[in-house]
C-alpha positions in Angstrom: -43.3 -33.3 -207.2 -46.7 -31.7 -208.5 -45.9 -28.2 -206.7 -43.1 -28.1 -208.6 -45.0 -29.3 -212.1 -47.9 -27.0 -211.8 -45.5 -23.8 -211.3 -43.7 -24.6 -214.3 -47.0 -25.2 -215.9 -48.5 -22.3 -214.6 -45.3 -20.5 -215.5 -45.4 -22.3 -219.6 -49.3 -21.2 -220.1 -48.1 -17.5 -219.1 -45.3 -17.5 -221.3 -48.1 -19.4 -224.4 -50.3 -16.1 -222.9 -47.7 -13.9 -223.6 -47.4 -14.6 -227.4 -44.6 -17.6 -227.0 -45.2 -20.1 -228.7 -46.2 -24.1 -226.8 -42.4 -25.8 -227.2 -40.7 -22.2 -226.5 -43.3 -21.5 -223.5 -42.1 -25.0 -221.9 -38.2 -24.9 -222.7 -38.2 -21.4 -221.2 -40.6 -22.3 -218.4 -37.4 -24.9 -217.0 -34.6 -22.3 -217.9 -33.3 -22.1 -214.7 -32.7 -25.7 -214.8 -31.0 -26.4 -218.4 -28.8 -23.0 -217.8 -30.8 -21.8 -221.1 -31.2 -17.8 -221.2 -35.0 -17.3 -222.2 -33.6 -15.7 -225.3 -31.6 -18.8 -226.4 -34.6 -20.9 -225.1 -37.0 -19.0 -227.5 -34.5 -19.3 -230.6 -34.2 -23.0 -230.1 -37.7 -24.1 -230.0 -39.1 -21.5 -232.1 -39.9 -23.5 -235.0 -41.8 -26.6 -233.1 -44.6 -24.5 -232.7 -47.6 -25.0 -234.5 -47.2 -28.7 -234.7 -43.4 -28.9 -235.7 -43.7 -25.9 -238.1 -47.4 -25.1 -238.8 -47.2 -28.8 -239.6 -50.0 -29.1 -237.1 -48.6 -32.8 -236.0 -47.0 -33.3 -232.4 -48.0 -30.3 -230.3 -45.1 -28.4 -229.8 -45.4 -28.4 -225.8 -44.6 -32.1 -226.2 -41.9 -31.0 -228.7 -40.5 -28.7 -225.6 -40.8 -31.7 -222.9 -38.5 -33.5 -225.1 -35.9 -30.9 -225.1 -36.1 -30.2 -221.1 -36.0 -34.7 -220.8 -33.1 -34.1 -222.9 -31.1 -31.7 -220.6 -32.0 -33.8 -217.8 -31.7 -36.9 -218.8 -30.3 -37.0 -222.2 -26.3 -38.3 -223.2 -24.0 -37.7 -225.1 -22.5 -41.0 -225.2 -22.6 -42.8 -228.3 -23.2 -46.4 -226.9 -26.4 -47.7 -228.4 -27.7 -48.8 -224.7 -27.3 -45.2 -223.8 -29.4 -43.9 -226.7 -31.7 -46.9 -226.0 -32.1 -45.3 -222.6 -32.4 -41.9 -223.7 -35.4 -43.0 -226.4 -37.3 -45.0 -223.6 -37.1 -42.2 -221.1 -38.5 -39.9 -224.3 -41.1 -42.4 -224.8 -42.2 -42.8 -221.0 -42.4 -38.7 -220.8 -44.8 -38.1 -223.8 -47.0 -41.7 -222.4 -47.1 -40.0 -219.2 -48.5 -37.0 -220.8 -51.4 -38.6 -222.9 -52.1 -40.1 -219.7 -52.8 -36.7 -217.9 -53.3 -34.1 -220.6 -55.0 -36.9 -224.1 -53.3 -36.8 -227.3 -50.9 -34.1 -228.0 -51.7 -33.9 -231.9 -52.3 -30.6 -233.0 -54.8 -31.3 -236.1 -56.2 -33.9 -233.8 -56.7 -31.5 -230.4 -58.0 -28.3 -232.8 -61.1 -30.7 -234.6 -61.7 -31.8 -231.0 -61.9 -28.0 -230.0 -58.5 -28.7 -227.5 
């Protein structure tokens, strides 16, 4: 429920305080659940910071709740229904999170002072 959200997301912005960056800060925030060490967590998601890259597009904290949807959620079944499934449920976690946090582009959320 929220209790559970807001320690994660208490535990992310430490991590994001501690010089991680925002997709590593949330994949290692929910390590205990994918089995991840924060090591492996770090390596993985290292390079959606920024943006995806410096790229300064999708924030990379959205980038990160992709990856934990994905070791929840995800499959590895190559039936297109199954993928369909596993895109909708992608969809319905980063429209969930506009809905709460506003848009999750970097360039965007830096002019808007974010």
């Amino acid at each position: 429920g929220v209790v559970f959200m807001s320690a994660r997301g208490d535990k992310a912005k430490e991590l994001f305080q501690s010089g991680y960056n925002c997709s590593q800060s949330v994949l290692i925030a929910f390590s205990d659940i994918t089995g991840l060490s924060e090591e492996t967590s770090a390596m993985i998601a290292s390079g959606f910071g920024g943006g995806m890259g410096r790229m300064r597009e999708v924030c990379g904290a959205v980038s990160g709740m992709f990856m934990v949807a994905g070791f929840l959620y995800g499959t590895t079944d190559k039936d297109g229904e199954a993928e369909k499934a596993a895109h909708a449920l992608g969809a319905d976690t980063a429209f969930a999170d506009v809905l709460l946090h506003g848009p999750r582009h970097v360039g965007l959320a830096r002019a808007e002072g974010v």
